[in-house]
C-alpha positions in Angstrom: -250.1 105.4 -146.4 -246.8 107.2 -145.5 -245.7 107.3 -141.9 -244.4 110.9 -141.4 -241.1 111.6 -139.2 -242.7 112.2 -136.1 -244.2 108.5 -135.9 -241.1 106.9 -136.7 -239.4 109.3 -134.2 -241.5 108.0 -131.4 -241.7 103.9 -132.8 -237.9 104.5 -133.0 -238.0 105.1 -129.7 -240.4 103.5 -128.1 -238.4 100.2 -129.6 -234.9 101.2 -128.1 -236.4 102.0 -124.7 -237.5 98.5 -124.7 -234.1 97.3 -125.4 -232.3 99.3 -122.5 -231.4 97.4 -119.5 -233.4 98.8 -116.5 -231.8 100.3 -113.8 -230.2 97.7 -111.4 -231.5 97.5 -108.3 -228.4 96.9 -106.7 -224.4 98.3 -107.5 -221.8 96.6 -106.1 -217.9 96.6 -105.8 -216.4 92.9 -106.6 -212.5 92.9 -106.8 -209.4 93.7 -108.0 -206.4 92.5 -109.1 -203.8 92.5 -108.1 -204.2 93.1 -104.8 -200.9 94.6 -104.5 -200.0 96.6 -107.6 -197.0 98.0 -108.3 -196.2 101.5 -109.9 -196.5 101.1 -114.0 -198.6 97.8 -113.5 -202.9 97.2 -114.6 -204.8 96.8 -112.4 -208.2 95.8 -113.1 -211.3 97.1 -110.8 -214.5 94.8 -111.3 -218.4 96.2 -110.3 -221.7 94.2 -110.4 -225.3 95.2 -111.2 -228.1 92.9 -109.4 -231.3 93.0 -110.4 -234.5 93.4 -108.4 -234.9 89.9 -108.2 -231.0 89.4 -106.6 -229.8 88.0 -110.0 -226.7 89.6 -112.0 -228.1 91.9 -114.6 -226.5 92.1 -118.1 -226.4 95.2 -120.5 -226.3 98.0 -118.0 -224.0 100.9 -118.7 -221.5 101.5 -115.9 -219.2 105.5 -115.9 -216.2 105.0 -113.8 -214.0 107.7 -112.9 -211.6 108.5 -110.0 -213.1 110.3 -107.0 -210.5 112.5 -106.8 -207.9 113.5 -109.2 -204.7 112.3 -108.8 -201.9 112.9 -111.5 -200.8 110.2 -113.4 -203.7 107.8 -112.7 -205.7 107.0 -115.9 -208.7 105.1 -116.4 -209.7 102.9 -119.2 -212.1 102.4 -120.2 -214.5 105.1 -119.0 -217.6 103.1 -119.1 -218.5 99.3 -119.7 -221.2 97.2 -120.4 -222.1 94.5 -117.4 -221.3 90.8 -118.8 -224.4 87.8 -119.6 -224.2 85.2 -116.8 -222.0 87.4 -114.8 -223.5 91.1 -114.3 -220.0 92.4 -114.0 -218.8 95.2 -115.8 -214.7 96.3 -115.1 -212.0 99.1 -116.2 -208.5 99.6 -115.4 -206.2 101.6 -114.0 -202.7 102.5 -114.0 -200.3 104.6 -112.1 -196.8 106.2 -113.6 -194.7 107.9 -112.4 -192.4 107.1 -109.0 -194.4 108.4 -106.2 -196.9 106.2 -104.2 -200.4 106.9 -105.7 -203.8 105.7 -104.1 -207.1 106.3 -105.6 -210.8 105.0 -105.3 -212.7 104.2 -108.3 -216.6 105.6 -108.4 -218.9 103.2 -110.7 -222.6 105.0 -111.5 -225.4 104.1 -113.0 -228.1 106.2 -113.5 -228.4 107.3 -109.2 -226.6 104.2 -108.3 -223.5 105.0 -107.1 -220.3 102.0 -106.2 -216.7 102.9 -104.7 -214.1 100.5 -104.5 -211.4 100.4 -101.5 -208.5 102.6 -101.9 -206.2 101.4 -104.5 -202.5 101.7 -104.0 -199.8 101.8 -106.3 -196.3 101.3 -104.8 -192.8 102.2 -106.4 -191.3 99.7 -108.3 -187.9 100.1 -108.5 -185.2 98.2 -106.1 -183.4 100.8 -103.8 -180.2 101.0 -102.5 -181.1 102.5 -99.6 -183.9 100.0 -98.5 -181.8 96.9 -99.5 -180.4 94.7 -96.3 -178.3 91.6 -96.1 -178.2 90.2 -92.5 -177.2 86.8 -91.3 -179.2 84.9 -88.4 -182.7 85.2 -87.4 -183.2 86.1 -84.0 -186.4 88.2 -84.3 -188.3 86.2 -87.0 -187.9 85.3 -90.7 -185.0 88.1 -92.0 -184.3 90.1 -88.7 -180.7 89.3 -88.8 -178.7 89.7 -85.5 -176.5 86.8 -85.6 -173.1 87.7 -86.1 -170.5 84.7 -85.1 -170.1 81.4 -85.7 -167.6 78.9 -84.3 -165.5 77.7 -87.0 -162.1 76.6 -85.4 -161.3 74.3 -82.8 -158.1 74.6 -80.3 -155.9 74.3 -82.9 -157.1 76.6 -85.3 -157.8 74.2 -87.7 -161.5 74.4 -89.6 -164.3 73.4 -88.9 -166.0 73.3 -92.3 -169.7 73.2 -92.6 -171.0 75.4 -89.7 -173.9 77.1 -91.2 -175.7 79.6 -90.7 -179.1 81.3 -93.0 -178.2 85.0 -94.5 -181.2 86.9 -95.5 -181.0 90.0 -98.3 -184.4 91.9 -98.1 -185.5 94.3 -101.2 -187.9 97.2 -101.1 -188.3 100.1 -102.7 -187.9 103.9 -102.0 -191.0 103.7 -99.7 -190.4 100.4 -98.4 -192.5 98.0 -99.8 -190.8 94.5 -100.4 -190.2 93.7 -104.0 -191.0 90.1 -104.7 -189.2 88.3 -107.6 -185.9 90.4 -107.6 -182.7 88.5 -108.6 -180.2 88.7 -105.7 -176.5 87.7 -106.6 -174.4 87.2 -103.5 -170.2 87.3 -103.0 -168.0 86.1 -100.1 -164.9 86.5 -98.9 -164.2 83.0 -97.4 -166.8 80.0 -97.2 -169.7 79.5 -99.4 -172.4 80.7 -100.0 -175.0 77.8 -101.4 -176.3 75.9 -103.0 -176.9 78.6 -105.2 -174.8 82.3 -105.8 -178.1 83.5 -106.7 -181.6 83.5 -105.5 -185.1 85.0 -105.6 -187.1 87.6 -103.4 -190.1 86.4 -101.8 -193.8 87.7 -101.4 -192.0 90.0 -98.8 -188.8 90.8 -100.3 -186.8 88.3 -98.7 -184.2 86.3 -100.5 -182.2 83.4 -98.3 -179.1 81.7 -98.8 -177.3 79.2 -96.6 -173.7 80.0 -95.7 -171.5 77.8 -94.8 -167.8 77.8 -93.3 -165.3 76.1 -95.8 -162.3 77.0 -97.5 -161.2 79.4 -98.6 -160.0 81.1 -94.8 -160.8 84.2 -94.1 -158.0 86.9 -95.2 -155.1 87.4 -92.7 -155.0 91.4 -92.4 -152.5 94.0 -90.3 -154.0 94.9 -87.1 -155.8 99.1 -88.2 -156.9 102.0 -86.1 -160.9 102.7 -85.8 -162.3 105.9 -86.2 -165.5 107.4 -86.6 -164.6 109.3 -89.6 -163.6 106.9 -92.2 -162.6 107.7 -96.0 -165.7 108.5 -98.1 -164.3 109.7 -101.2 -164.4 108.6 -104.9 -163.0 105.5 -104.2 -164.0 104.9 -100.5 -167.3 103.5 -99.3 -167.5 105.1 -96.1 -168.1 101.7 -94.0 -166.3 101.5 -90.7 -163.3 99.1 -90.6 -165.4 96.7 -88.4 -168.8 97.0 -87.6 -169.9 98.5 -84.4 -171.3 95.2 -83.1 -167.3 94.6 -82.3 -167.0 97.1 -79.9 -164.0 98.9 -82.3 -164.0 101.9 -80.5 -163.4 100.3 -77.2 -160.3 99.2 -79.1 -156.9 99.0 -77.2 -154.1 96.6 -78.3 -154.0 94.5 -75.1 -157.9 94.3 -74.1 -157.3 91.7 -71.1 -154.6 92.8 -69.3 -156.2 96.6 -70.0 -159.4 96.0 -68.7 -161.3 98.8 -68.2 -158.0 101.0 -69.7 -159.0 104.1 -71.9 -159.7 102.9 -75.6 -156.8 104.1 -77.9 -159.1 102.8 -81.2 -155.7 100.4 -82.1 -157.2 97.2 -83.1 -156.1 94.3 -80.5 -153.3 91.9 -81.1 -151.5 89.0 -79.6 -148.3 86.4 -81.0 -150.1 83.4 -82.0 -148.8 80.8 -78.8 -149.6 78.0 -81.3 -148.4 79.1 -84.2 -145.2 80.8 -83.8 -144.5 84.1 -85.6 -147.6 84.7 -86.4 -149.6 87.6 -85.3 -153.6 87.2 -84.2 -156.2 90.2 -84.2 -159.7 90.1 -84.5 -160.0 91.5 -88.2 -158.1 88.3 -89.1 -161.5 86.1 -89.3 -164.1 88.7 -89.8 -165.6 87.9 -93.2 -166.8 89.9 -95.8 -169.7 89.1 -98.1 -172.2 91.3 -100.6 -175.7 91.1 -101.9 -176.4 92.6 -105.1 -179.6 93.4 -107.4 -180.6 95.9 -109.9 -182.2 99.2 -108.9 -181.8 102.6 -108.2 -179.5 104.8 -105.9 -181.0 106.1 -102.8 -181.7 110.1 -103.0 -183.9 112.7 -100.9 -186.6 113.8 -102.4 -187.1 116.9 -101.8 -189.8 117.8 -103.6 -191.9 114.7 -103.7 -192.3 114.6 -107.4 -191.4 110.8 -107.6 -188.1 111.3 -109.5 -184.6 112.6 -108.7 -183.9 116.3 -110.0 -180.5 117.8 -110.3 -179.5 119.0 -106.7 -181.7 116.3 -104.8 -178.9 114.3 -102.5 -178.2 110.8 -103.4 -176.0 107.9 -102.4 -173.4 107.6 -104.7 -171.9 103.9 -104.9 -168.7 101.9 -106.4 -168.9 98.6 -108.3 -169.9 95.9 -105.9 -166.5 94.6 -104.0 -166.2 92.0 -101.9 -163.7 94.3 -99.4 -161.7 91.5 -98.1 -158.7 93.9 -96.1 -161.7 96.1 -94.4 -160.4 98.9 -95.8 -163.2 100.8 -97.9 -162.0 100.3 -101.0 -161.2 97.8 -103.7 -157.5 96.1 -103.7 -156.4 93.8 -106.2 -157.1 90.3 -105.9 -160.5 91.3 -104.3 -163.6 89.9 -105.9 -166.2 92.6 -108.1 -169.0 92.8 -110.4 -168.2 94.7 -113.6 -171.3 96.5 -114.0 -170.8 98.7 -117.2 -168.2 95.7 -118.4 -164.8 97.9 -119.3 -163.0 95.4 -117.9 -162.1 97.0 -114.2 -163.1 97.9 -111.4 -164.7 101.3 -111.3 -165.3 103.8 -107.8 -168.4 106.5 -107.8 -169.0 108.2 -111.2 -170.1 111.2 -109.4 -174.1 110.8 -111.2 -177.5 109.8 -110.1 -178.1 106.3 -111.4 -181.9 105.4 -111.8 -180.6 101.9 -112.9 -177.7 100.3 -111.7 -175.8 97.8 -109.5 -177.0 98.0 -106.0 -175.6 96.2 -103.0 -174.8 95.8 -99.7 -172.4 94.1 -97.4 -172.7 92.0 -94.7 -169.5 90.8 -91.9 -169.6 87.5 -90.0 -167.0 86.5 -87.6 -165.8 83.2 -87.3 -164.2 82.0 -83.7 -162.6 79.7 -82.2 -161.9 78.2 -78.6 -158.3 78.5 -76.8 -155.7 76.3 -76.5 -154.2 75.6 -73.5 -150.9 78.1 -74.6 -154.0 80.3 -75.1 -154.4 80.5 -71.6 -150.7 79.5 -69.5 -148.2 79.1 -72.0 -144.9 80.5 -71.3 -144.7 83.9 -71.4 -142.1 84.1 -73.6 -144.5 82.5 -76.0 -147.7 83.6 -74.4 -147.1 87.5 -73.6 -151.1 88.3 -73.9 -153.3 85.4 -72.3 -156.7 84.9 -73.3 -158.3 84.4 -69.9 -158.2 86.5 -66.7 -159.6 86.0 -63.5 -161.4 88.8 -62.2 -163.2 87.6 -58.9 -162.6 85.7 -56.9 -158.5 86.2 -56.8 -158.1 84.1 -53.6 -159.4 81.3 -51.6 -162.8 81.4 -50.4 -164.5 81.0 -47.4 -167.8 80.3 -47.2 -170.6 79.5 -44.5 -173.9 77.1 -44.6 -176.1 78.1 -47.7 -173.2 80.4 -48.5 -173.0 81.6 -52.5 -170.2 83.5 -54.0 -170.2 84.9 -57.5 -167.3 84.3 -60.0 -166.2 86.3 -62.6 -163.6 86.3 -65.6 -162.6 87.6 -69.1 -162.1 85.3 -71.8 -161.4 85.9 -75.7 -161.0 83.5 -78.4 -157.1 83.4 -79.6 -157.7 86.4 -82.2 -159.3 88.2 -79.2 -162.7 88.1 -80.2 -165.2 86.9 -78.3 -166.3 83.2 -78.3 -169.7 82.6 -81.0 -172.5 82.3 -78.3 -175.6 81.4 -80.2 -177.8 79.2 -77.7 -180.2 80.9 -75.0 -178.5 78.1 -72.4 -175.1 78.7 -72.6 -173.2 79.4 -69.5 -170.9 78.1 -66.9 -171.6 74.5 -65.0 -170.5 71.6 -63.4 -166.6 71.0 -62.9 -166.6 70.8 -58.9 -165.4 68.7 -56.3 -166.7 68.7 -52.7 -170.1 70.2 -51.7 -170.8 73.1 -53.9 -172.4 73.6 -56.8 -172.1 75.8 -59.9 -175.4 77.8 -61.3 -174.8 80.2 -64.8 -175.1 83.8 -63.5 -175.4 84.9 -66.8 -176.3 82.8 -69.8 -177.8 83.4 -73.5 -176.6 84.1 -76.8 -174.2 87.0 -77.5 -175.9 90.1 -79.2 -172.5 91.7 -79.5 -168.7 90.6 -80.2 -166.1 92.3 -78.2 -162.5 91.5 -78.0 -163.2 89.8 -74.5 -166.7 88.6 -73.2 -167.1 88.6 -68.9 -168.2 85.7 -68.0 -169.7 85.3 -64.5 -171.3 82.1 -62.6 -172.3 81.2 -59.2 -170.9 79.0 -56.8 -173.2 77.3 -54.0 -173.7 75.6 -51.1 -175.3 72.3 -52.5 -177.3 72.3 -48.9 -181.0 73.5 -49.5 -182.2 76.0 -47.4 -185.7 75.3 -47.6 -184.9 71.4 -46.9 -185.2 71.5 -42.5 -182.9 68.0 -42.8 -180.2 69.6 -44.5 -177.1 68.3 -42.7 -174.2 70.3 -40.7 -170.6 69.2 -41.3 -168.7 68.2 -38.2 -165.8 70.0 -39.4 -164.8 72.4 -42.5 -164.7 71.5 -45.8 -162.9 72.0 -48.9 -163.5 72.5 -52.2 -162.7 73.3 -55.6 -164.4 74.6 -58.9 -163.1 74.1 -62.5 -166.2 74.9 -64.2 -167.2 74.1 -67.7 -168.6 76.8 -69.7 -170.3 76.0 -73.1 -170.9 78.1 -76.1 -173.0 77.1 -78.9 -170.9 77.7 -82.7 -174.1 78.1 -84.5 -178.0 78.0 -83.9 -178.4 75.4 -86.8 -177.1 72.1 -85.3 -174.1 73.6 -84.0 -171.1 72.1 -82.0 -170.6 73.2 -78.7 -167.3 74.3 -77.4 -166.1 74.1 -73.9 -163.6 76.3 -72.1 -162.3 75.6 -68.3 -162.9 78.8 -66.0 -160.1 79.6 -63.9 -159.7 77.2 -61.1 -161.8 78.7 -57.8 -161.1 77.2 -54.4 -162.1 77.7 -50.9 -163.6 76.3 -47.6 -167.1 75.8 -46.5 -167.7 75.7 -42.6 -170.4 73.6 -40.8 
């Protein structure tokens, strides 16, 4: 007998209903990866069907699609079968485009319903604009801050290997670190090792150790500051030393002008030591670059991802290594060739999606003074080093008296002396009873062309202690204290400088 159509309709399917999965009982979100994607990048989204009886269920359908539209998200595929063994069905998604894109991926099944976390796709591209290069960490790992190190001793002659970690951090436009960038690094004078070259971390930090060696930094003429520097074709825009030198508290003789009205011309002294020679503080202030591939910084305006004609940007040179502080490149000065024609090249006056990017970094080195630093003749010595500020005569001073001390002191290019240890300060050096306590003591934040130094001098006689004696008569006394200052926070040297002698009597 012949089956008509309608019976094998309904044994047709009455068979494929009993091959469907069942509806899970359970739907459930497992992972993706990778955590952190990147614009352009797959990223995989992963859902699990349980059964009634807990177990992962195979064969069930899964639909995916994005909650809510968001262009230039797509979805692969659209709907997946759940795995044997594993119950897990996945898709993927990607993002184009440069504009930060988040999304949250629904999974249904019949009226099971499954949403991941929000998904977000960061920009991928290196930007100039959220690229650093800082030496010293005084924050934590890469937040810069330290910016001397003691490199010369009374003489002026090196002291090679004082070291110091730099730290160049890469992010893009909305500043997310970019992990595995290549970051090429240039210096001026010392070295920058083991490597040139190094790679960006999980954060988007890469590290170098730098380290004073030859060459010396370059001798320059003493300049004029100003807060409008060249910004041309050419010109990068940078000041001709960075504000953490106090440049526009310039004046040519900072310790015999104390407190004088800045006149922005960069200090200067005859070198006491080295005769006909001229020191100013530009003379060891060293210049060194970080560079990567990525794109120039611009506005965007219209938060489309991308730059469009009009949009400002930050047009930049070649990387330099700008040696004479000037802004520019100068011949003899180190450069990347970045479209290789053989020469260095300024701004070519286009948005540049892919290019050289880089930043510099300036790190002074110091050194102590000699003693024609401080009273040499002043037909050799014209501008001293050191000035006494307080006391300026002898002191007299009572049971548990205390008198504070004060004076300016520079390094011999009139820079202030590398101060990188939270206990330096002024001690010791006395004779008779008193005693000499740091007023102020720390590292230096800032270099000016002098630093003020201040300490405290004591009567060593307790107050608190009831037995502390009285003198049958006066006494005197005389302080030559020592103050220390720390050339680098990585086993550093220390060097010592003599205060101005203080004297005085203490009565019974």
């Amino acid at each position: 007998m012949r089956l008509g159509l309608a019976v094998y309709v309904a044994i047709a399917s009455g068979v494929l209903a009993a091959c469907s999965a069942p509806t899970p009982s359970t739907l459930e979100f497992v992972d993706q990866s990778p955590l952190q994607p990147r614009l352009g990048e797959i990223t995989t989204i992963r859902f699990r069907a349980i059964d009634s009886r807990g177990l992962p269920q195979p064969g069930v359908r899964i639909s995916f699609e994005v909650q809510a539209p968001v262009p230039g998200v797509e979805l692969n595929p659209p709907e997946a079968s759940t795995d044997v063994g594993s119950g897990i069905a996945s898709t993927q998604v990607v993002a184009k485009g440069g504009r930060v894109s988040s999304v949250v991926i629904v999974a249904r099944v019949d009226g099971l319903v499954a949403t991941s976390p929000a998904v977000t796709f960061a920009g991928a591209s290196s930007n100039s604009r959220q690229f650093t290069f800082q030496c010293g960490s005084l924050s934590g790992e890469g937040s810069g801050g330290l910016h001397a190190i003691g490199a010369y001793d009374q003489t002026r002659h090196l002291i090679a290997g004082v070291k110091v970690d730099c730290i160049a951090h890469v992010g893009d436009r909305n500043g997310d670190g970019i992990s595995g960038a290549q970051v090429s690094f240039l210096t001026e004078a010392g070295t920058i090792g083991p490597s040139a070259v190094s790679l960006t971390d999980v954060v988007g930090n890469a590290k170098v150790l730098y380290k004073t060696s030859l060459p010396l930094p370059e001798d320059v003429t003493p300049g004029t500051f100003t807060w409008n520097p060249l910004n041309d074709a050419t010109h990068t825009g940078d000041y001709i030393a960075p504000l953490w030198m106090h440049p526009f508290a310039w004046v040519e003789e900072p310790i015999a002008g104390y407190l004088s009205e800045p006149t922005f011309q960069e200090p200067r002294r005859p070198d006491p030591v080295r005769p006909g020679r001229e020191n100013n503080p530009r003379d060891n202030l060293v210049s060194m670059i970080a560079i990567t591939t990525g794109e120039e910084a611009f506005d965007d305006l219209n938060n489309n991802g991308q730059w469009d004609t009009g949009e400002p940007y930050v047009d930049l040179t070649e990387p330099f290594v700008d040696n004479n502080d000037n802004g520019t490149w100068d011949a003899k000065e180190r450069f990347v060739d970045a479209n290789g024609n053989g020469k260095w090249d300024g701004k070519n006056n286009q948005y540049n999606p892919v290019t050289l990017i880089w930043v510099q970094e300036r790190i002074l080195w110091t050194g102590w003074p000699h003693e024609l630093d401080v009273i040499g003749p002043a037909s050799r010595n014209p501008r001293p080093v050191i000035r006494q500020l307080f006391p300026l005569g002898a002191v007299t001073m009572t049971k548990y008296d205390q008198v504070g001390a004060e004076f300016l002191l520079s390094d011999p290019w009139f820079n202030s002396l590398a101060s990188n240890d939270d206990q330096d300060g002024c001690s010791a050096g006395t004779i008779g009873p008193v005693a000499v306590d740091p007023l102020l003591k720390g590292q230096a934040f800032t270099y000016p062309a002098f630093m003020v130094v201040r300490y405290v001098i004591r009567d060593v006689r307790d107050p608190a202690d009831p037995s502390a004696p009285s003198y049958s008569t006066a006494l005197k006394w005389e302080v030559n204290a020592n103050c220390y200052f720390t050339a680098s926070k990585q086993e550093g040297h220390k060097a010592v400088v003599t205060a101005p002698k203080v004297s005085g009597t203490i009565f019974p």
